[in-house]
C-alpha positions, 0 to 999 in steps of 0.5 A: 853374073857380072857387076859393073860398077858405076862411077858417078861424080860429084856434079852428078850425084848432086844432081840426082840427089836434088831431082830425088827430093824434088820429086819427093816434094811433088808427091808430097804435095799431091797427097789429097791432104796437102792442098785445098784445090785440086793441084795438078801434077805440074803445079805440084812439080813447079811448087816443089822445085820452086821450094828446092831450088829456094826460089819462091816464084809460084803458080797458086797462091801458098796461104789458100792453095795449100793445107798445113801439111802442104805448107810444112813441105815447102817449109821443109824443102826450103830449108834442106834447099838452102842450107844444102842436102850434102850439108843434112847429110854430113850432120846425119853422119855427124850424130851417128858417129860415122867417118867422112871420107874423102868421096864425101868431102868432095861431093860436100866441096861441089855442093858448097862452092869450095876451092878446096876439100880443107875445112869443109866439115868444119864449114858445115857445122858452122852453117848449122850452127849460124843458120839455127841461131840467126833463124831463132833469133828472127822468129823470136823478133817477128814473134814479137811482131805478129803475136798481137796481131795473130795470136800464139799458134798464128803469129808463132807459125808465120815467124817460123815460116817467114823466118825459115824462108827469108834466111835461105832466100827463099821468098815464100809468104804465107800472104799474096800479096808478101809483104806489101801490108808492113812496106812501113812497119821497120820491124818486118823490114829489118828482120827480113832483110837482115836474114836474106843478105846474112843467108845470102853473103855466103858461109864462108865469109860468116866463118871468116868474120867469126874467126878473124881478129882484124879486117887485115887477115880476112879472105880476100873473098870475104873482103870483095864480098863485104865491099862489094855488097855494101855498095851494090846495096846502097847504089841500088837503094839510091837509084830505086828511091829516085827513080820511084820517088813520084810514081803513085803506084808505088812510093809515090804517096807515101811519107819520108820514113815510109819511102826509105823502107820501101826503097831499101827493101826493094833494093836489097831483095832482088839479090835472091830474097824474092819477098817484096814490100812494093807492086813490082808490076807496077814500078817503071820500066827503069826500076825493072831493068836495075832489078833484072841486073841485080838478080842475074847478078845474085849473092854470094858463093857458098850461100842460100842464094842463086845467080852469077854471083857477086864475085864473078861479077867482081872477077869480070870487072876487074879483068876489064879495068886490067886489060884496060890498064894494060896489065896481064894480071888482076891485083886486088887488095894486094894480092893476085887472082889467079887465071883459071878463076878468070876463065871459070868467072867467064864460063859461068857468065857466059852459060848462064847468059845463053841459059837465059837468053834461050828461056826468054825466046822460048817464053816468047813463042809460048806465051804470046802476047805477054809484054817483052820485060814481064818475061825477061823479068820471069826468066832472069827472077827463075835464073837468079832463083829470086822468086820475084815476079811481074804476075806473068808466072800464075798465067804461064802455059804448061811449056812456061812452066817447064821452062821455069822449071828447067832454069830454076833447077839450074840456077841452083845448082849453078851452069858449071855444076851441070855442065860438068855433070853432063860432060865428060872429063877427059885431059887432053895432053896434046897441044897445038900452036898458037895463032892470034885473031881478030877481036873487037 
């Protein structure tokens, strides 16, 4: 009998790693004991993957819909979801003792978003390390919080639960409504929102800062990714707060200090968290569009959250003010970006643009009626593994949800790392000359 052995790369491995636990999640939630309401099977599947992925949008509300048990699941999968699976599995390794080869450092890499194979054990126990002491350090402070409110096992719980699922951005609440009731409570505000823009700047930078003595020897990631956060942060923060100061439905009514909070929340949110302190369906249509941006941006590579991300958003920015210049080549804080990361920036941007523009017109056949931004919004929130939603996603048809479902899963793992897996790696040494076209 003759074996053959089958080569599976990094990309696909990944892949079918993340389908395994989904589909484990599914069956999980589907136990009699794991719900309260009799869920089908594709609602099981999109709450799953929905945990997965770290993205949060759902069909049935979590605090009713699902038992302890169900809710100890989700707990689980967002936390394997968004510290990542090759990240478990190198610290199984770790505890027993065993070698890491190079295989596993380059199924780690793909996972991880890393240039390279160096460093990627050490990056992982990092993440561990950061991951549990930011997420004690939150439950401790919600604790605080909620304890008076709910008491011990209830107060304790919900920490927990918030805290697991703001770090990894996923934006999973134990409450329908999120977090609407504390828009004006700084403790809920702050500790949220300090935990889903941590998890979400990216590993590699937090072990940057851990390391670096001066600002002058951080990575030039670390330095567009800290920049270019803090702005994106504040810009955002300034135009929702504008732009919602008088609508009733939203900050309208509300005093100063509350209308900061709520401003700065729903600001910072979009970059993947999908908790949310004001009615999103009830904000403007200017509001809408500056979220929809901000989620199909995301955060940062390396981290619990989804979208382009912010430096390929920054890549393609400076190519533009380059070519606009007329410079061949982007220099950045002193140094130069190299053109395959140009090229790779541009791939991502324009497969994840064709991803979302076909979710969207499928969406638009299959839930006819339904307004044009709610499932803009929808499809882009699913992309961006978000999680916020204008309320179209409990009313979608069963071909909605496995559209969701689709985008979502590949908005995780990201474009390229599924096109990689479905393409064939081949290396083509012939050339052919060169001719110029017309562009523009």
């Amino acid at each position: 009998m003759i074996r053959r052995r089958v080569n599976v790369t990094p990309p696909q491995l990944l892949v079918l790693v993340f389908l395994f636990f989904i589909i484990l999640g599914t069956l999980l939630l589907k136990l009699p004991f794991a719900s309260t309401i009799s869920l089908s099977w594709l609602d099981a599947l999109f709450t799953a993957t929905s945990a997965m992925t770290v993205t949060g949008l759902i069909v049935v509300d979590t605090g009713t819909a699902y038992t302890l048990f169900g809710e100890v699941v989700i707990m689980c999968l967002i936390q394997i979801g968004g510290l990542g699976i090759m990240s478990f599995a190198v610290l199984i390794y770790l505890m027993l003792g065993k070698k890491i080869g190079f295989k596993e450092r380059l199924l780690i890499q793909q996972a991880l978003n890393q240039t390279s194979v160096g460093g990627v054990i050490r990056l992982v126990k990092h993440l561990f390390f950061f991951s549990f002491i930011v997420e004690g350090i939150a439950l401790a402070l919600l604790a605080a919080k909620w304890i008076p409110e709910y008491g011990w096992g209830k107060g304790l719980y919900y920490s927990l639960f918030h805290s697991i699922s703001a770090f990894n951005n996923a934006g999973f609440s134990i409450w329908p409504d999120s977090l609407m009731r504390y828009v004006g409570s700084p403790i809920v505000n702050l500790v949220i929102t300090g935990l889903f823009i941590i998890g979400g700047i990216g590993f590699t930078v937090l072990t940057d800062l851990w390391y670096s003595k001066t600002i002058r020897t951080f990575f030039l990631h670390t330095k567009l990714m800290l920049i270019g956060t803090l702005i994106l942060n504040i810009a955002a923060m300034l135009a929702v707060f504008v732009l919602e100061y008088s609508n009733p439905k939203t900050i309208g009514g509300m005093p100063l200090e509350d209308k900061l909070l709520g401003s700065y929340f729903q600001a910072v949110t979009p970059r993947t968290a999908g908790f949310n302190t004001l009615d999103i369906g009830s904000m403007e249509p200017s509001t809408i569009l500056l979220i929809i941006f901000l989620m199909f941006i995301g955060a940062g590579s390396a981290s619990t959250g989804g979208g382009i991300k912010l430096t390929t958003f920054i890549v393609i920015l400076l190519s533009v003010v380059s070519f606009l210049n007329d410079r061949s080549e982007i220099r950045v804080f002193r140094r130069t970006i190299d053109r395959a990361f140009i090229f790779k920036a541009l791939a991502i941007s324009m497969i994840s643009i064709l991803l979302v523009f076909t979710g969207i017109f499928i969406l638009t056949i299959s839930e006819h009626g339904s307004p044009i931004l709610q499932i803009i919004f929808e499809v882009v929130s699913a992309f961006g593994t978000v999680g916020l939603s204008m309320g179209l996603t409990g009313s979608l048809s069963w071909i909605g949800k496995i559209v969701i479902i689709f985008i979502m899963f590949t908005g995780k793992l990201g474009p390229l790392t599924l096109a990689f897996s479905l393409a064939k790696t081949t290396k083509d040494k012939i050339r052919y000359p060169k001719e110029d076209i017309l562009t523009g």
